[in-house]
Backbone as numpy.savetxt, mean C-alpha at the origin, in Angstrom:
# Nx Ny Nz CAx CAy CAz Cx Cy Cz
59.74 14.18 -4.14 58.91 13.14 -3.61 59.58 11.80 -3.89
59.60 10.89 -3.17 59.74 9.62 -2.64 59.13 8.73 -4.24
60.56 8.06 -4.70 59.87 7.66 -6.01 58.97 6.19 -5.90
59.37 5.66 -4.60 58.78 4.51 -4.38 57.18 4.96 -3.96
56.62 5.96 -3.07 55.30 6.48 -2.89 54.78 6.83 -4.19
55.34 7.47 -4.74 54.29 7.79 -6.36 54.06 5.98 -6.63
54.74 4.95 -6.88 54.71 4.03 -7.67 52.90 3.67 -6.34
53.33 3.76 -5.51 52.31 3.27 -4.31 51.06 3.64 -4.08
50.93 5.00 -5.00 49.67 5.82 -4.70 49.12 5.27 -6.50
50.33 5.87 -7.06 49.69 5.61 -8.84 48.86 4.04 -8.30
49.86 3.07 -7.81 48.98 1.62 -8.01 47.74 1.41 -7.31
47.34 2.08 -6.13 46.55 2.41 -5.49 45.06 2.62 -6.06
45.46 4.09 -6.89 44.49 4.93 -7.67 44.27 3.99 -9.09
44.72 2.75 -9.35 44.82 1.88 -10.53 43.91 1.23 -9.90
44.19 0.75 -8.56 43.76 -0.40 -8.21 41.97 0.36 -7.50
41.75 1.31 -7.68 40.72 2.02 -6.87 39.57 2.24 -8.51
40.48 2.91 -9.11 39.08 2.72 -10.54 39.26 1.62 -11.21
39.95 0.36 -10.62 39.43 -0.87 -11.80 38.13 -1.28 -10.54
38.34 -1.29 -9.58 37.04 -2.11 -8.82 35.73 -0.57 -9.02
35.97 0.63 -9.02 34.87 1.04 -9.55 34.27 0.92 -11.17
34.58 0.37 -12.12 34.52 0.09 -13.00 34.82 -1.46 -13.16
34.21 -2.06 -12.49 34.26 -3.76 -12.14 32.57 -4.06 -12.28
32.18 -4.79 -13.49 30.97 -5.42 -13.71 30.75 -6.08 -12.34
29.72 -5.95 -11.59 28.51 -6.59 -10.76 28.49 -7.89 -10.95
28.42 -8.47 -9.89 28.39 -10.41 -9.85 26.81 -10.11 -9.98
26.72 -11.13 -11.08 25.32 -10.88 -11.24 24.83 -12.43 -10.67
25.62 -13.47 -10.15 24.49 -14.15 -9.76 24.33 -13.85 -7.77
25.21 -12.74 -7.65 24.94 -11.69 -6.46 23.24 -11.13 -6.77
23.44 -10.38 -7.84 22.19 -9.63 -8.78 20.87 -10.21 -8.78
21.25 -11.24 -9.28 20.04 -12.08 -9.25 19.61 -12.90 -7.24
20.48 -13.20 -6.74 20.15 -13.55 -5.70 19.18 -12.10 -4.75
19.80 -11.17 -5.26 19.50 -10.15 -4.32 18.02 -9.79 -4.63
17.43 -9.90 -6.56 16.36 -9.52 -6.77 15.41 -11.01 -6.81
16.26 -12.12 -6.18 14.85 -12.93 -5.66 14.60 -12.45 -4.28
15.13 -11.94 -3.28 15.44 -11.76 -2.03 13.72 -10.91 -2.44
14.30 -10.29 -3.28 13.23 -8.79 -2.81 11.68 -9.14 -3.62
12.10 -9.86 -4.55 10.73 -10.49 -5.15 9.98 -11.23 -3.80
10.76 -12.35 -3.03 9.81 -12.81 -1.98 9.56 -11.73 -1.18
10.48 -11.01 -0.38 9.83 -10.25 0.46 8.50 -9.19 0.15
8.73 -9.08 -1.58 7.35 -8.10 -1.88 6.57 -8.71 -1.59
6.64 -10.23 -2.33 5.47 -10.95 -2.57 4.95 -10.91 -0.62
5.67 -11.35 -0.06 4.68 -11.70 1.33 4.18 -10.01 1.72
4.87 -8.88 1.75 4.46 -7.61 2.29 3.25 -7.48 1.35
2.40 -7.90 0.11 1.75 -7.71 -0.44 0.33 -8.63 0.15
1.06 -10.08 -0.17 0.09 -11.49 0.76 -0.45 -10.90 2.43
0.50 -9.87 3.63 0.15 -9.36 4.21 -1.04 -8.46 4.07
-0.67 -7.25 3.27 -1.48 -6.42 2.69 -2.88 -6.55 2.34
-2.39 -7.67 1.56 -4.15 -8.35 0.91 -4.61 -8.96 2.45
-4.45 -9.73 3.12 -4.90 -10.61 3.72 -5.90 -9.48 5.15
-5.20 -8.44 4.94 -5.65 -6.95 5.63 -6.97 -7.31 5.22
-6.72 -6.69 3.71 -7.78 -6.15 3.04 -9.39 -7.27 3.56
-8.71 -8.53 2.98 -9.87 -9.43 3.48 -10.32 -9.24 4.58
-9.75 -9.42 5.96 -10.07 -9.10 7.07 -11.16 -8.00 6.84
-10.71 -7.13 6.82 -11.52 -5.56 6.63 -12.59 -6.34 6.53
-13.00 -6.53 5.31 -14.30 -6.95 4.16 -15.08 -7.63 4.98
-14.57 -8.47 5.53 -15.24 -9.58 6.47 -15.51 -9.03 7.57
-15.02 -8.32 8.29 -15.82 -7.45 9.80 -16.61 -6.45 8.92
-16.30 -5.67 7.87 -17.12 -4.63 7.39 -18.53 -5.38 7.36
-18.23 -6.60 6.44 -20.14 -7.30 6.02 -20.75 -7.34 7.43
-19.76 -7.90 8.63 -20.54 -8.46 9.58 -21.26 -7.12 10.32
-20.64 -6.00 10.16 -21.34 -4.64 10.96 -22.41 -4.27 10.41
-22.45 -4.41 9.06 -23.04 -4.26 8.13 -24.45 -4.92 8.94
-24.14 -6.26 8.32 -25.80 -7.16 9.31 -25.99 -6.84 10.10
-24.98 -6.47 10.99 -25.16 -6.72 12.70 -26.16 -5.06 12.65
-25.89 -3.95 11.38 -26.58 -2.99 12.14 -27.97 -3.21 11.83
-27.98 -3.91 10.24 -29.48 -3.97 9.98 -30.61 -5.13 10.85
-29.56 -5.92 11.63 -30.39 -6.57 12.47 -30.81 -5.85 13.94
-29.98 -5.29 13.87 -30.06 -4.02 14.89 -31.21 -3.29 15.15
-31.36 -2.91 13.45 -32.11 -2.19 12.80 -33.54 -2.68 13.11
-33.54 -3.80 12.43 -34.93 -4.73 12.32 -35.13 -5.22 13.91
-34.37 -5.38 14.56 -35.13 -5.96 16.02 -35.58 -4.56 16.70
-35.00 -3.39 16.78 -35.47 -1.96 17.24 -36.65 -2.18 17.24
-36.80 -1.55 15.47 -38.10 -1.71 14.69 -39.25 -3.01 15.15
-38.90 -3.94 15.09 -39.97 -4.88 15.88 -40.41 -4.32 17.44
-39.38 -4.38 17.97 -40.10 -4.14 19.36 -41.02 -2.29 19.77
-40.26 -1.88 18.87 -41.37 -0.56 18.65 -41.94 -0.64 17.80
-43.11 -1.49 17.63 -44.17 -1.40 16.45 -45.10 -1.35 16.82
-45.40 -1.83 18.29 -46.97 -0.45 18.60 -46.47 0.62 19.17
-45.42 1.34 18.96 -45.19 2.76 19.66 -45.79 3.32 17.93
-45.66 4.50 18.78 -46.13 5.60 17.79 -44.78 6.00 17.16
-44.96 6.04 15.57 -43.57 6.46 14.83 -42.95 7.96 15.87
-43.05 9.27 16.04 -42.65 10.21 16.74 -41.77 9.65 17.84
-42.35 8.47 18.38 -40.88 8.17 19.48 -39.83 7.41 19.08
-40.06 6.87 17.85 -38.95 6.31 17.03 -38.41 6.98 16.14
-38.45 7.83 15.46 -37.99 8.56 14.71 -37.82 10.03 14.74
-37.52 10.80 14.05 -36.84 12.56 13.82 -38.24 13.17 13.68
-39.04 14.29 14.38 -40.12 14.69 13.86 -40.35 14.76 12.24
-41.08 14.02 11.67 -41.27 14.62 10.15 -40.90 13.74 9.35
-40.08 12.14 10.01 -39.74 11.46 9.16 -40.01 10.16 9.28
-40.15 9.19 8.97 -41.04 7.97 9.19 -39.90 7.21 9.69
-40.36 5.86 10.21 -39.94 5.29 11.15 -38.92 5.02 10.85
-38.56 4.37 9.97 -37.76 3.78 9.37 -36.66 4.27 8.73
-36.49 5.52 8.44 -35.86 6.64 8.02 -34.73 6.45 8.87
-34.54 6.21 10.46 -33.59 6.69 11.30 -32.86 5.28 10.87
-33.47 4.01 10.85 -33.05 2.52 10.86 -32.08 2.56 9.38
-32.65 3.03 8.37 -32.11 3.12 6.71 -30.84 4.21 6.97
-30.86 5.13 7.64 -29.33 5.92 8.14 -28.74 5.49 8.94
-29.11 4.85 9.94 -27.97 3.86 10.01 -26.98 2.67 9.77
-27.81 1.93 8.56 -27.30 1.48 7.64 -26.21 2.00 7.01
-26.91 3.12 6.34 -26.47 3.95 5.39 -24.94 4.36 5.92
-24.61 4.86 6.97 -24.07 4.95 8.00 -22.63 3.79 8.63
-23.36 2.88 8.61 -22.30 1.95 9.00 -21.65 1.27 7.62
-22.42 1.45 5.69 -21.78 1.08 4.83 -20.62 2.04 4.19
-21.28 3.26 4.92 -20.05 4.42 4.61 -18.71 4.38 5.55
-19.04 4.41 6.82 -17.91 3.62 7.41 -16.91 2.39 7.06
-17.99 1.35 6.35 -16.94 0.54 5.68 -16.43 0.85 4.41
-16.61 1.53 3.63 -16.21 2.08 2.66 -14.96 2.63 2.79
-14.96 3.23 4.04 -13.99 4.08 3.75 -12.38 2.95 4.72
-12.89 1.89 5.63 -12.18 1.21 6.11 -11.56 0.04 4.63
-12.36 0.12 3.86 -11.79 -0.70 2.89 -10.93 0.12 1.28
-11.39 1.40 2.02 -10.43 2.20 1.04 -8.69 2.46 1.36
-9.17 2.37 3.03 -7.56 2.35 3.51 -7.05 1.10 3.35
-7.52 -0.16 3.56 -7.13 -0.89 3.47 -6.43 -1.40 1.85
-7.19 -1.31 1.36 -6.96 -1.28 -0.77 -5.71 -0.50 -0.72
-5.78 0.79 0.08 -4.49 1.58 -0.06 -3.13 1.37 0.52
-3.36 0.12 1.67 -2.23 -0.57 1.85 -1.50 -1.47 1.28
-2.42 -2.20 0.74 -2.29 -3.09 -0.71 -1.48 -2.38 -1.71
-2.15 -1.09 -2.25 -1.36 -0.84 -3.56 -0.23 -0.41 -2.96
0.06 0.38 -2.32 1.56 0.77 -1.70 2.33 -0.30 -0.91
1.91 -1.43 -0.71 3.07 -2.75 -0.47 3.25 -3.11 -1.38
2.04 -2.87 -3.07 2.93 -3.39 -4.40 3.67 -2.60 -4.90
3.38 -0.87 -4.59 4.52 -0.49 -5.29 6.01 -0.14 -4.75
5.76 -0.91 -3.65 7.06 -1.05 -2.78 7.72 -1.95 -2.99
7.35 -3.56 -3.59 7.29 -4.77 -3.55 8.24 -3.96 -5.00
7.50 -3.87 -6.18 7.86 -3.71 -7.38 9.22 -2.60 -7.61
9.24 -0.92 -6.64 10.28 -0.66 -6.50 11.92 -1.43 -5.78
11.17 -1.95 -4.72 12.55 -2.70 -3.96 13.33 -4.08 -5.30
12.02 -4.47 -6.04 12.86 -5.54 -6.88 13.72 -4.90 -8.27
13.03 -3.79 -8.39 13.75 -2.51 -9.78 14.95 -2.05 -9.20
15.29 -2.14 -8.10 16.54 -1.28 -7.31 17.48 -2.30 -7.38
17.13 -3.81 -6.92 17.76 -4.75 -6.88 18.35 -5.31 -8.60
17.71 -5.08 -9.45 18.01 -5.40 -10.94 18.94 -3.80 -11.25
18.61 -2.93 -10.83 18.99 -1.90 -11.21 21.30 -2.25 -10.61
21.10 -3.14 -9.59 22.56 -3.28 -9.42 23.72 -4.18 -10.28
22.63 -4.47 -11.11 23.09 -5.18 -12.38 24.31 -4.25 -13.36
24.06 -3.23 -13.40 24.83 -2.04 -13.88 25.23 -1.17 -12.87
26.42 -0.24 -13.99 27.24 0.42 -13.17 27.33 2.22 -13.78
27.99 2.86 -12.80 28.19 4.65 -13.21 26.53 4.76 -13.21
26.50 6.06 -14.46 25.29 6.47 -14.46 24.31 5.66 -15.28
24.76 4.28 -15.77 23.22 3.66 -15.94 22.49 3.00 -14.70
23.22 2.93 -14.09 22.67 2.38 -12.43 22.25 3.61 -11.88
22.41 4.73 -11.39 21.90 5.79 -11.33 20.81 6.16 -11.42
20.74 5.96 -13.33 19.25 6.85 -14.22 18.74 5.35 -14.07
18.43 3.68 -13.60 17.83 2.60 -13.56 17.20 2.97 -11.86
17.93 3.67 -11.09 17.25 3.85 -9.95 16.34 4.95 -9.78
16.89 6.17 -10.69 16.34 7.04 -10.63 14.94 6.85 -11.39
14.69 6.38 -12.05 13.62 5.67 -12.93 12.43 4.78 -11.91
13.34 3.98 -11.34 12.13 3.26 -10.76 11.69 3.76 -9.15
12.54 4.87 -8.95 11.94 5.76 -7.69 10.95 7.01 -8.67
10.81 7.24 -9.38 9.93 7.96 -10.14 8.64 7.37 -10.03
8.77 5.75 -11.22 7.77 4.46 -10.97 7.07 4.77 -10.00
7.79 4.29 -8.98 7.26 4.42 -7.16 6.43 5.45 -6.69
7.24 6.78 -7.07 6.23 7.79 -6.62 5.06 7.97 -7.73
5.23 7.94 -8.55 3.73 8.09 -9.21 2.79 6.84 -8.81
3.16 5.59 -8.63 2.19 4.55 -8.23 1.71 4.75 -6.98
2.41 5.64 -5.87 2.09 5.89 -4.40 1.02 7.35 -4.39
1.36 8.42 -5.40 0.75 9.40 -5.43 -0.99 8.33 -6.26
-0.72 7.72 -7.28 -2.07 7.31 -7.78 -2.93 6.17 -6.47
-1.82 5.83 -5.59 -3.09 5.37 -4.97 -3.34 6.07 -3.62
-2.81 6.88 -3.47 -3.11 8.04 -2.33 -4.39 9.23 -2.95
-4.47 9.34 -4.40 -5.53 9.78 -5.16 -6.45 8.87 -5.18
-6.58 7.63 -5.21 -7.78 6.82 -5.01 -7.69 6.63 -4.10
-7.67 6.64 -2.74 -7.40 6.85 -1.48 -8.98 7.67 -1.21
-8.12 9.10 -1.61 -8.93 10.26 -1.24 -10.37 10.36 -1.60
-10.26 9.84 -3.04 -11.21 9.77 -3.45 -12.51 8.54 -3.02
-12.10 7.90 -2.49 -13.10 6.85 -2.11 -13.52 7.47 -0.87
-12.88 8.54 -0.16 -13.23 8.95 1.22 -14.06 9.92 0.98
-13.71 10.57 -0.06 -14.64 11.67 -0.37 -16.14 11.48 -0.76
-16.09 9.84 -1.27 -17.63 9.81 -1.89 -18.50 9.12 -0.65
-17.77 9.11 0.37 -18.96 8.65 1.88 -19.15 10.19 2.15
């Protein structure tokens, strides 16, 4: 072999594990984990601003049914309860389930919503752990990612469990 190619490949393979073993520009590092701090922060400010929404059409259905409710009820108040209501149950019975009815509906619109919230924070909070995690190199960057994708999934599984659970109790 060609003694000038060995010198060319050896410098090569020199020059190939000093940049893999080359400390991280960390004010790269740091630029990258403000990047991801704002973008959580607004995918979260999104998230929430959901949530409000929700809350605020939820109350208004809310009134809108019990006024619903109450003007029915007025204008059938000389009918005889039987044409307003389920044989066997008083008048008012059908008016109080539908209440009942439209707060379980929001319940469960504000459970999804809560659940978009927590999973834009623990997205917000993984994307900025990934970004610090490039601070290091080999396998501590690795087990720093592998760590905060763990983080992630248990914070996504706990709010996919309160998720369920808020659906389950309408």
């Amino acid at each position: 072999m060609n003694p000038r190619l060995l010198v060319i490949v050896g410098a090569t393979a020199a020059l190939a594990l000093a940049a893999c073993t080359q400390a991280p520009d960390q004010a790269q590092v740091q630029r990258d984990v403000e990047k991801a701090q704002a973008e959580g922060q607004k995918k979260v400010a999104d998230a929430q601003a959901k949530l409000d929404q929700v809350n605020a059409e939820n109350r208004k259905d809310i009134v809108e049914t019990r006024v619903d409710t109450a003007s029915d009820a007025a204008k059938n108040a000389n009918t005889t309860p039987t044409r307003n209501a389920e044989p066997g149950t008083p008048a008012n019975a059908n008016a109080n389930k539908d209440v009942a009815n439209a707060q379980d509906k929001a319940a469960k619109k504000t459970a999804d919503a809560q659940y978009d919230v927590d999973k834009a924070t623990a997205e917000a909070e993984y994307d900025v752990a990934v970004a610090r995690c490039k601070a290091q190199t080999g396998s501590a960057e690795k087990s720093c990612k592998d760590s905060a994708k763990s983080t992630y999934d248990s914070k996504i599984n706990q709010a996919k469990a309160k998720n369920a659970n808020q659906h389950q109790r309408g």
